[in-house]
N, C-alpha and C positions, 0 to 999 in steps of 0.2 A: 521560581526555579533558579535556583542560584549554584555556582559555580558551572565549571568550563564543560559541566556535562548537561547541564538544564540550556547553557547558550547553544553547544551543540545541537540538541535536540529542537531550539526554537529556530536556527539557523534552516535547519533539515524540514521541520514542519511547513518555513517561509517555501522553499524547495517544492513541498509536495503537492503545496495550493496553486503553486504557477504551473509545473504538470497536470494537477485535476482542472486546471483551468482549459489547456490545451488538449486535454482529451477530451472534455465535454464539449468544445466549441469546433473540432473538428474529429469528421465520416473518417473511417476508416475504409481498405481496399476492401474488396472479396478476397477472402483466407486462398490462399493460392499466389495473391497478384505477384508477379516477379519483382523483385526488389525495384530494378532498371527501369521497369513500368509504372510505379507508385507515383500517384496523386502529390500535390502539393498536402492536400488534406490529409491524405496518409501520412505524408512524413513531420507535419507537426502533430496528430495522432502519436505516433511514435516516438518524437520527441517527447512530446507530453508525458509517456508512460515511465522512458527513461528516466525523467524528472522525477515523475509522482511515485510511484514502484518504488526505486531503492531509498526518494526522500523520506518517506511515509514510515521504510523500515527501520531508518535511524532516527528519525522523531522517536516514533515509538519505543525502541532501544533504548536511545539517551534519555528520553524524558523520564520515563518510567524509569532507567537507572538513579537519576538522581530524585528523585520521587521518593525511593527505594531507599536511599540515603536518608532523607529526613526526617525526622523524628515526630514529624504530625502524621507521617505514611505508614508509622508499625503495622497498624490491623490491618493495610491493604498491599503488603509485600505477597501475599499469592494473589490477589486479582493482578497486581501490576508484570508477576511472571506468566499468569495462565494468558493474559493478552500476550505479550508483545510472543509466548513462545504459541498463539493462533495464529498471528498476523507470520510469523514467521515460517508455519507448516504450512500454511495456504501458500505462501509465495512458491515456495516450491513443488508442490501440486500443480499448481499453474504452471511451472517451469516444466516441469516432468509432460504435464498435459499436451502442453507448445509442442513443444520438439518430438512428441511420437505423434500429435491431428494434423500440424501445419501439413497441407496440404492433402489430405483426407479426402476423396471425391462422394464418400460416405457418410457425411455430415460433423467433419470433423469439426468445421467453424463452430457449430452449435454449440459442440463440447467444450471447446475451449469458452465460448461464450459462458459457459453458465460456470466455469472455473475461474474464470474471469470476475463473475459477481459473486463468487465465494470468497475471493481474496479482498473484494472490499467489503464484503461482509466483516469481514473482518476486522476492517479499520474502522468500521463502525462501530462494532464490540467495545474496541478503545477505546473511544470518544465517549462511547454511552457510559462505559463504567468509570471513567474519571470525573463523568459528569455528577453520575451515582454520588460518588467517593467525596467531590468538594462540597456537594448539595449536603451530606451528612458530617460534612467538619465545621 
């Protein structure tokens, strides 16, 4: 990945491992808990997300832009836009999700839960078709 958008993008990917690192190694609260009241685990949880969330979407972004640029990438300039523009509608699904369950006595955690594993669904998508794409170059 070469130029200031391939380094972006590995800069951003470094970013999103140390967030997925942080979420996977710490519990989150119950959907409700008051900010004031959150766990230590929560709020490295939470940092984690911080991290990994918007690192994830400018890996994705820059990498794929300068992917996009290159000249071994022609045939995979729409796999490299139909990801990063999933990873990018998921985010926001998720967002949209958040801020109408957060705190839902109705099971709103659930839902956010499973929008939650649709947005890294998605980052898997990525991963898998770039892996697709080098395995065939």
């Amino acid at each position: 990945l070469a130029g200031w958008r391939g380094v972006v993008g590995m800069v951003a990917l470094a970013v999103a491992a140390i967030g997925a690192t942080l979420g996977g190694l710490f519990a989150m609260d119950p959907v409700g808990t008051p900010m004031d009241q959150a766990s230590t685990s929560a709020q490295l949880h939470n940092l984690g997300f911080m991290l990994g969330g918007p690192g994830t979407l400018l890996a994705i972004t820059f990498v794929n832009w300068a992917l996009a640029r290159s000249p071994t990438c022609n045939g995979a300039r729409g796999m490299l836009a139909a990801t990063a523009a999933f990873a990018w509608a998921a985010m926001v699904v998720f967002f949209i999700a958040v801020s109408m369950l957060m705190g839902d006595p109705q099971g709103g955690d659930m839902l956010i839960g499973v929008w939650n594993r649709v947005l890294v669904v998605s980052w898997v998508v990525w991963v898998v078709a770039l892996v697709l794409r080098v395995r065939r170059a």
